[in-house]
C-alpha positions as CSV (number, residue, x, y, z in Angstrom):
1,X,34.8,-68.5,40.5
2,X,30.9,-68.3,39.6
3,X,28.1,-68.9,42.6
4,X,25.6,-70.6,41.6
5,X,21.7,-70.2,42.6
6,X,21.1,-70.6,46.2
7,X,18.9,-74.0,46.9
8,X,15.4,-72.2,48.2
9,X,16.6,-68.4,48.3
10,X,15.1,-67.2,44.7
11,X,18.4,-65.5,43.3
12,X,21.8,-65.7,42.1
13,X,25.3,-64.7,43.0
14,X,27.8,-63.7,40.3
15,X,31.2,-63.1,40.4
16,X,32.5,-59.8,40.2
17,X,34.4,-59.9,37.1
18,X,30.5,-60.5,35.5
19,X,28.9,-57.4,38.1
20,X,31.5,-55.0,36.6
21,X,30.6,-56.2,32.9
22,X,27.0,-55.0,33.5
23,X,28.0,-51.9,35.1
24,X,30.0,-51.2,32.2
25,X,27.6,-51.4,29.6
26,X,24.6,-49.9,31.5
27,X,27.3,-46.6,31.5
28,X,28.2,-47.2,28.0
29,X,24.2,-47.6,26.9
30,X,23.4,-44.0,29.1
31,X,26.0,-42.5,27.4
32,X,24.7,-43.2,24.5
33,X,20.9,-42.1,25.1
34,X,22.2,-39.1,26.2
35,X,23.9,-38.3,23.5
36,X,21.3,-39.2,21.1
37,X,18.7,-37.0,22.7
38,X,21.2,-34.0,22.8
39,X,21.3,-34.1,18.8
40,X,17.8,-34.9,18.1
41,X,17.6,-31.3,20.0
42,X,19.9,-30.4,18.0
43,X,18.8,-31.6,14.7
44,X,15.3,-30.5,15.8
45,X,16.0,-26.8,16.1
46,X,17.9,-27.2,12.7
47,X,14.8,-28.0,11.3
48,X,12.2,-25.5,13.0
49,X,14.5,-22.8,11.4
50,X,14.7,-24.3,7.6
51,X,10.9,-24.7,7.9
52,X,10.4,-21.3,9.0
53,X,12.1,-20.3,6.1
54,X,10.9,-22.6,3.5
55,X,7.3,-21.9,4.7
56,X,7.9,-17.8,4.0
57,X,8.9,-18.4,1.0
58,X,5.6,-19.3,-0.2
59,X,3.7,-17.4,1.5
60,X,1.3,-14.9,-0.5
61,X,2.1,-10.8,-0.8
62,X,-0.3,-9.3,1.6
63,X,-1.3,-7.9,4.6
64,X,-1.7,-10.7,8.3
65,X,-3.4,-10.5,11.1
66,X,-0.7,-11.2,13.9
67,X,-2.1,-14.2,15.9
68,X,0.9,-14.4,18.5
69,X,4.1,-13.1,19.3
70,X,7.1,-14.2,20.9
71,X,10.9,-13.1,21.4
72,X,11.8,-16.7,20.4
73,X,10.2,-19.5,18.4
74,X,9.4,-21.9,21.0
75,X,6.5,-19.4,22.3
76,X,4.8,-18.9,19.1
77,X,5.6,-23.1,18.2
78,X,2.4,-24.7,18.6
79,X,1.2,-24.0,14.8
80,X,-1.8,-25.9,13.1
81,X,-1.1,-26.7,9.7
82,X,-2.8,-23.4,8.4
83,X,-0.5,-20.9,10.3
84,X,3.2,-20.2,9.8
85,X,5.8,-18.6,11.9
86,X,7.2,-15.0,10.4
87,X,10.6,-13.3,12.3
88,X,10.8,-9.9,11.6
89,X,13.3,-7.1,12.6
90,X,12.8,-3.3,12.7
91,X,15.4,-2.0,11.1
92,X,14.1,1.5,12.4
93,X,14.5,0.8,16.0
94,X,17.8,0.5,17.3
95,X,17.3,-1.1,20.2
96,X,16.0,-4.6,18.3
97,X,19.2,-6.6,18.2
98,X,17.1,-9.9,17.7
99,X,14.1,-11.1,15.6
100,X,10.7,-11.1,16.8
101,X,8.2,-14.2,15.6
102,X,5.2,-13.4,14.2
103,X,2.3,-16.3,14.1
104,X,-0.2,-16.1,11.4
105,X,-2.4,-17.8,9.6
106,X,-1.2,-18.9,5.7
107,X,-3.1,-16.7,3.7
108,X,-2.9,-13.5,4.0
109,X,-6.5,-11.6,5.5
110,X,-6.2,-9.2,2.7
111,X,-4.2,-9.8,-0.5
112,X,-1.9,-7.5,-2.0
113,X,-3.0,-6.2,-5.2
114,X,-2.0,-2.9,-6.7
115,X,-4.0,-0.8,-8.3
116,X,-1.0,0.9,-10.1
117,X,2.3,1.4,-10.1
118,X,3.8,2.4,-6.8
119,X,5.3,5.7,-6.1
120,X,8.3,6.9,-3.7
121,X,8.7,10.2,-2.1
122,X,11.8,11.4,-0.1
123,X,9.7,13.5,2.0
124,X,12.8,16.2,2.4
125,X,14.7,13.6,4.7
126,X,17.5,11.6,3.1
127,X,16.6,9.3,5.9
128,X,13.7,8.4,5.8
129,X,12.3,7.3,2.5
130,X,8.4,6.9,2.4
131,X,6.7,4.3,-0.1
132,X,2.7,4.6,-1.2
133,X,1.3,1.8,-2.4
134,X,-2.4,1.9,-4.2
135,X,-4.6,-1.1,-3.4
136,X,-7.1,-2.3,-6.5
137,X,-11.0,-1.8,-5.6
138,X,-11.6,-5.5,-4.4
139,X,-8.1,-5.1,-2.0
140,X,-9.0,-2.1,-0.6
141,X,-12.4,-2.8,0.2
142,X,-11.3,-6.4,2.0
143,X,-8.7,-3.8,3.8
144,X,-11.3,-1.6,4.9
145,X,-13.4,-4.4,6.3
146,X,-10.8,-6.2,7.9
147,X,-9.4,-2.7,9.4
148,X,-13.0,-2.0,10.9
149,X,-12.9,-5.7,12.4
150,X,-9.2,-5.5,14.3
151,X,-9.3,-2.1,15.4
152,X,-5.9,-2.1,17.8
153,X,-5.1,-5.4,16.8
154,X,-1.3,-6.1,14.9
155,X,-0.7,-6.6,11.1
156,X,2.1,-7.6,9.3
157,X,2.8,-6.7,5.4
158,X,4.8,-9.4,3.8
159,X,6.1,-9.3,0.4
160,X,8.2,-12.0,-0.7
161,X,8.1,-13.8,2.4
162,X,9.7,-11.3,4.1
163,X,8.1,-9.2,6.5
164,X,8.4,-5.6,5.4
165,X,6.4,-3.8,8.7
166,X,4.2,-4.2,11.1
167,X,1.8,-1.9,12.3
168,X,-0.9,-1.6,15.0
169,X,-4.3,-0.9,13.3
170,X,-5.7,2.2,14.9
171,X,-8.4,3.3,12.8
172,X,-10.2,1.6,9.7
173,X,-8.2,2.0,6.3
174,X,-11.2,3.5,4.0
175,X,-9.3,4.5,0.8
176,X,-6.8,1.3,0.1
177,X,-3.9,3.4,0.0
178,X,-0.8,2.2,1.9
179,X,2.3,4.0,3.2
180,X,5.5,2.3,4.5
181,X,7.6,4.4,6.0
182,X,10.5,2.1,7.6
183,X,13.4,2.5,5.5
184,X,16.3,3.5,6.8
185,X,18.4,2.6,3.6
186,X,18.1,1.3,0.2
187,X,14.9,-0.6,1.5
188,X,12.3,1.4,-0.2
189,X,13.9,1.3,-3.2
190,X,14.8,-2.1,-3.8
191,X,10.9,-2.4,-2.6
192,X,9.7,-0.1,-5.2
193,X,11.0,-1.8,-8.3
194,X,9.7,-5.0,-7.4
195,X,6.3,-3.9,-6.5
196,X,6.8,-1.9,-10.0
197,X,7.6,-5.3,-11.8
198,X,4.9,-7.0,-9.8
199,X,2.2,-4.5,-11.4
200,X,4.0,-4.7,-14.9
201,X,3.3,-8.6,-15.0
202,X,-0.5,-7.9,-14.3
């Protein structure tokens, strides 16, 4: 049985077989939003972490001024077009189970350019293999500026989009040459020969 509108009283009465209709549908139609908004967050994280990577990957060799830094990538997110989020583990310290993010800007504050061919030194511990790099005359003196300017501040060194250290600046950098001392393996070496081939394509 349907009731029809109510001579004077504004509204209608329906029968309950139409009542439980609606109901159904407005449970059916939340459902659904729900759903929808859990895997757009889904999707969305998806997508911050293939445009972390893809943005690394073309990212210039150098040396970047760390602009922020976060234990996860929602507190370094909000990125203007001309920064990029980096992760980075320290493969010395033990203690870091999980990637730190780096913010900074595209291009790198000083660019890496060797001078010549780098050189490696075992420094009389199997462990603890140290790399020196040379920096060419216009590097080095961009490094020494940019050291005086950030004095205590945080720097990253990327090659290859990957972030090799990072180091707080604690005094300026007057004579371009570099030492990385972080490898705990293999690192240095499979570092070495492609900052070697890097020079030999000069």
């Amino acid at each position: 049985m349907i009731f029809r509108p109510i001579k004077g009283k504004g509204y209608i009465m329906f029968n309950c077989e139409y009542v439980k209709y609606i109901k159904r549908n407005i449970i059916v139609y939340l459902i659904f939003v729900l759903t929808s908004i859990s895997f757009s967050q889904v999707m969305t994280n998806a997508d911050t972490n293939k445009i972390i990577a893809k943005r690394s990957a073309k990212i210039s060799d150098g040396f970047y001024l760390i602009l922020k830094e976060g234990k996860t990538k929602n507190e370094v997110s909000s990125i203007k077009s001309d920064e990029i989020i980096l992760s980075y583990i320290n493969e010395i310290d033990t203690t870091q189970k999980t990637p730190r993010y780096l913010l900074v800007k595209r291009a790198p504050n000083v660019a890496l350019d060797l001078e010549k061919q780098p050189t490696l030194n075992n420094n009389g511990d199997s462990k603890k293999t140290i790399l020196y790099l040379t920096l060419a005359a216009r590097s080095a003196k961009e490094l020494k500026e940019f050291s005086e300017k950030n004095i205590m501040r945080q720097v990253a060194f990327v090659i290859d989009g990957t972030v090799i250290t990072v180091h707080k600046i604690r005094a300026a950098i007057n004579n371009g040459e570099v030492q990385i001392t972080r490898c705990t393996d293999n690192a240095c070496q499979v570092l070495y020969l492609k900052l070697k081939e890097k020079v030999s394509k000069k």
